[in-house]
N, C-alpha and C positions, 0 to 999 in steps of 0.2 A: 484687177489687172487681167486681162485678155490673158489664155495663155500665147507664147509667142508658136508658131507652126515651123516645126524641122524634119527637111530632108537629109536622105542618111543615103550617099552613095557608097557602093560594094554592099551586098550581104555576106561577106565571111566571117573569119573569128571575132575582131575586131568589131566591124560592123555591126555584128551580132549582137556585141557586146553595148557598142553605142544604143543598138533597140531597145534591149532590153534595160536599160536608165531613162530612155525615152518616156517608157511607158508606166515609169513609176514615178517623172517628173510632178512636182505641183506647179511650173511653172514653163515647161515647155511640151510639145506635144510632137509625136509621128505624124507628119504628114504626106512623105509618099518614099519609095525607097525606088535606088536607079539601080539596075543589075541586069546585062544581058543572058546571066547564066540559066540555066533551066532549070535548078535549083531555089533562084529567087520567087519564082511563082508561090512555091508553097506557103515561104516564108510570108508576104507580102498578101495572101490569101489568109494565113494565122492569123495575124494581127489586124486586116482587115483595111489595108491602104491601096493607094492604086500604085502599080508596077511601070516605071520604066525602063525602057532597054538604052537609053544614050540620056547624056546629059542634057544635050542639044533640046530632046524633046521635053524633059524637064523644066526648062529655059522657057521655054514655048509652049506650055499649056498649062505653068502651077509658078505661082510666085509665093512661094515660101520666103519664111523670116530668115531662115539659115539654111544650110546645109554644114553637114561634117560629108568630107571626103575620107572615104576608110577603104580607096580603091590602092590598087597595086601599087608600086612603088612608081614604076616608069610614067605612071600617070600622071602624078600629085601636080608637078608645073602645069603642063598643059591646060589642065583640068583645072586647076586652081586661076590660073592664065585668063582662063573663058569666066568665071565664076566673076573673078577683079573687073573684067571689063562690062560684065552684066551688073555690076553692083550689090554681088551678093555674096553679104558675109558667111564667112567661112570659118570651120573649124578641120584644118589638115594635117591628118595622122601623119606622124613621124616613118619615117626622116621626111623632111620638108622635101629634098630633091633628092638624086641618085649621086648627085655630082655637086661642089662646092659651084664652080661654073654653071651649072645648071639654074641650083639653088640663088646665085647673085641675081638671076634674070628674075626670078619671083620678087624678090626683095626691093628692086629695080622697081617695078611697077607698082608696088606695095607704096614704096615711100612717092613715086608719082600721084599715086591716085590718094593715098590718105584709105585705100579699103581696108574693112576689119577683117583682118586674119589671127585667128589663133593656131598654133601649132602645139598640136594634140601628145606634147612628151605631160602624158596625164600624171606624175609622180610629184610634179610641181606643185599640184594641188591636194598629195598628200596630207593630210594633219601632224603624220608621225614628220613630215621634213619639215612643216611649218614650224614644230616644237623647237627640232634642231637647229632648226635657223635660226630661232629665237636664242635658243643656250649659246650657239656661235657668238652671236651678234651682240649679248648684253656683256661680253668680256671676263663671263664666268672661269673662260677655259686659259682666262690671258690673251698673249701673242699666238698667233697660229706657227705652228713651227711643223707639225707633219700629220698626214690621213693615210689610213692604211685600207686596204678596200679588198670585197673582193666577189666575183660573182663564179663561183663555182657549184655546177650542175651537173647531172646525167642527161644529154636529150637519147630517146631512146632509138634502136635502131631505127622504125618505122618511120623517125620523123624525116628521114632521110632517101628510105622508100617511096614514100607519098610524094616527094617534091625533089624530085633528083636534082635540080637546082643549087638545093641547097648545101649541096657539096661539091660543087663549080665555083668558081672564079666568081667575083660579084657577089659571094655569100660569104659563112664563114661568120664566128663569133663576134670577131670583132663590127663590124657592119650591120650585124644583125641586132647584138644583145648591146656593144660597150656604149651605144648612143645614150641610151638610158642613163647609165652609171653615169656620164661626161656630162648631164645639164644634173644629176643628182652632186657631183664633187662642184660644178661652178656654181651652184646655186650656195653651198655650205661654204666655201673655201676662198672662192674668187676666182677670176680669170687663169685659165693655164695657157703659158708663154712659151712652155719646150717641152717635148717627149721624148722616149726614147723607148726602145720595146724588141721583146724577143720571143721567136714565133716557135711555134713546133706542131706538123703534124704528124706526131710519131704514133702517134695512138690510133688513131684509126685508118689512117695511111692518105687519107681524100686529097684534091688540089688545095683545096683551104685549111686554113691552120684549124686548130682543137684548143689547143691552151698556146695565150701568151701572156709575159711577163711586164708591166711597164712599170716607167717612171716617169712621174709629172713635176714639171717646177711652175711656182704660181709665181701669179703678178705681185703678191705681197713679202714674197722669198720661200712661202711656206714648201716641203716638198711632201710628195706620197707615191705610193707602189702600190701597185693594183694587178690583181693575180682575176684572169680571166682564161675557164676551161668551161667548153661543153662534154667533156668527157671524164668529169671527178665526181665521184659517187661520194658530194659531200653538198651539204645543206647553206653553207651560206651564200645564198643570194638573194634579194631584193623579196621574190617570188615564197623565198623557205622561210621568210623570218619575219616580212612585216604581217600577214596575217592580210593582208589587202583585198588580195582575188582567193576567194574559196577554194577554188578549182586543186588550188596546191597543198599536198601538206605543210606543214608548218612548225617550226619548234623553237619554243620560248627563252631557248639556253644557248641561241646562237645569235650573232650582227653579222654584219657584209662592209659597217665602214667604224672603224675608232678613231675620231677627231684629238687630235693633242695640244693642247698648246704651255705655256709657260706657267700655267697657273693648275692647269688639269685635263683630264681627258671624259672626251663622250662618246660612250657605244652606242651606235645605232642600228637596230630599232629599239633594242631593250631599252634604250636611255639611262643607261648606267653610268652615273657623273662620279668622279672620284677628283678630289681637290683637297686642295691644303689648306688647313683653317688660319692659316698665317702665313700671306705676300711674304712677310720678310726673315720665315722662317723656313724656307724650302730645302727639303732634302731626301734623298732614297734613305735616308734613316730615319726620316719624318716618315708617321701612318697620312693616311687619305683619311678624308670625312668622304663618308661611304653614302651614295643614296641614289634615288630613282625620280627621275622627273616626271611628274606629271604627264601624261598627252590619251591622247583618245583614239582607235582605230575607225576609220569609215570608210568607204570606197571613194579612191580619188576620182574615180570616173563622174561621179555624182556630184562632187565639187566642181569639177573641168565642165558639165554641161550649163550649170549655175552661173560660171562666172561665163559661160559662153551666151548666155542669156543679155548677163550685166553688159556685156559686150557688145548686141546686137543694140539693145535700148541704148546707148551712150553712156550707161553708167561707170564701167572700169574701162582701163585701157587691158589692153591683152598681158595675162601674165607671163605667158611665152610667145613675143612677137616675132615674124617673120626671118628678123635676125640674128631672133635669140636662137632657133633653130638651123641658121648658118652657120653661127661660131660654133654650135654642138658636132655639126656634120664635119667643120672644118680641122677640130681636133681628131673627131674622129679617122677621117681622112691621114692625117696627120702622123696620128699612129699605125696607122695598117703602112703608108711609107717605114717609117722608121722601122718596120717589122720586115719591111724589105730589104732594105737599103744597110739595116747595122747603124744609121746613121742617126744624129741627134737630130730633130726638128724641131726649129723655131715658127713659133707662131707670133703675127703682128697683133 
């Protein structure tokens, strides 16, 4: 089997990050990177592909199998836009659009055209969420009744120096980081129907908040609370605990989400399952059977290009398709209201 040939718009972090999976692919290969920055040159000279400065000419002198779009946010429709109408499957980094409205117009043409879009919330293709989903879903843990979450981090000054943006309007943890967390709780839990959330930027003082508190109610009654700061000099979050991306430290003795249900509870990433050896003996004066599940760490980035492969050949349908990436943006959304407003918000 050929390998398939992908381009890879933006060379940033992300970007970067898609390259270098590129080039250790067995079944997809670099075939040219689009970047007007002056920065791209060098990159694109390393690895040894040819450099474009617009997509346009992309379009117009290289017919690649895919592209992954890893450009800026304000771009992703547009871009993604031009890609649909050229016929060329895509893989677009998160958040699909800037805006719930924005985002329906992708989706729009999505389900017009039948084009393959994945949306690049790469945690989907986790191993360690695949395990949990599996614990969820075989009723080990019971009825779901409550998840408790939580992404709390330090970003350092600098990150805020570098990109003054990012403490403006339009930025801000939640927009930033909680999209993640939001297809990480729908994928284990199910649909969330109402929010509710409280903001604070007492800490660092910026327009955008630092830590907020929520509450979710699912589709199935389940409810959970999710504690979200960029300014908590404390290790659980996604980044501190699954071991995923190297770049971070990591520590064994901590989760970021505990699944509960009627029958038992599961930490995750640790996979620490605790249940009752007897349905019909349950009680806080019953002990737990105590143990650890099974699962394996990999890079989800390396799944996500895999199954973006299955996806250009016909083989899978998109794990995270066009819309699964609207309902994530649309809770997201969802809660930065209700972080405004005091007010509870319903989702359809």
């Amino acid at each position: 089997m050929n390998k398939l040939r992908i381009a890879v718009a933006g060379a940033g972090t992300m970007g970067l990050a898609h390259i270098a999976v590129l080039q250790d692919s067995a079944g997809c290969s670099l075939s040219a990177i689009v970047d007007p920055s002056p920065g791209a040159v060098a990159v694109a000279a390393k690895v040894g592909v040819p450099l474009y400065t617009h997509l346009d000419e992309l379009l117009a002198k290289d017919h690649p199998d895919g592209l992954i779009l890893a450009t800026p946010n304000p771009l992703h429709v547009p871009q993604a836009l031009q890609c649909v109408a050229a016929g060329l499957p895509i893989l677009l980094e998160k958040p699909l659009a800037t805006s719930v409205a924005e985002g329906q117009t992708l989706v729009d043409a999505v389900a017009r055209s039948g084009a393959k879009v994945l949306i690049g919330h790469h945690r989907a293709h986790s191993p360690i969420m695949a395990k949990a989903k599996e614990v969820v879903d075989s009723g080990k843990l019971g009825q779901l009744v409550a998840v408790t979450g939580s992404a709390t981090f330090y970003k350092p000054d600098s990150y805020f120096t570098e990109a003054p943006w990012r403490a403006q309007p339009g930025a801000g943890p939640i927009l930033i980081n909680m999209i993640h967390e939001v297809h990480n709780l729908r994928m284990l839990c199910g649909e969330i129907v109402a929010v509710q959330a409280f903001a604070s930027n007492a800490t660092r003082g910026y327009e955008v908040e630092d830590t907020v508190a929520i509450n979710l109610r699912f589709a199935n009654g389940a409810l959970g609370t999710f504690m979200l700061s960029d300014t908590a000099a404390c290790a659980r979050s996604w980044e501190q605990t699954s071991q995923e991306n190297k770049a971070y430290p990591s520590y064994d003795d901590e989760d970021c989400y505990v699944i509960t249900g009627t029958h038992g509870s599961l930490s995750v990433p640790t996979m620490r399952l605790k249940t009752y050896p007897s349905v019909k003996d349950r009680s806080w004066w019953k002990a737990f059977e105590v143990g650890v599940v099974g699962m394996v760490r990999d890079d989800p980035l390396k799944h996500q290009l895999e199954h973006f492969g299955a996806v250009i050949r016909g083989q899978a349908e998109p794990l995270v398709s066009a819309l699964d990436g609207l309902h994530n943006l649309r809770v997201t959304e969802a809660i930065a209201q209700a972080a405004k407003t005091g007010e509870m918000v319903r989702l359809n």
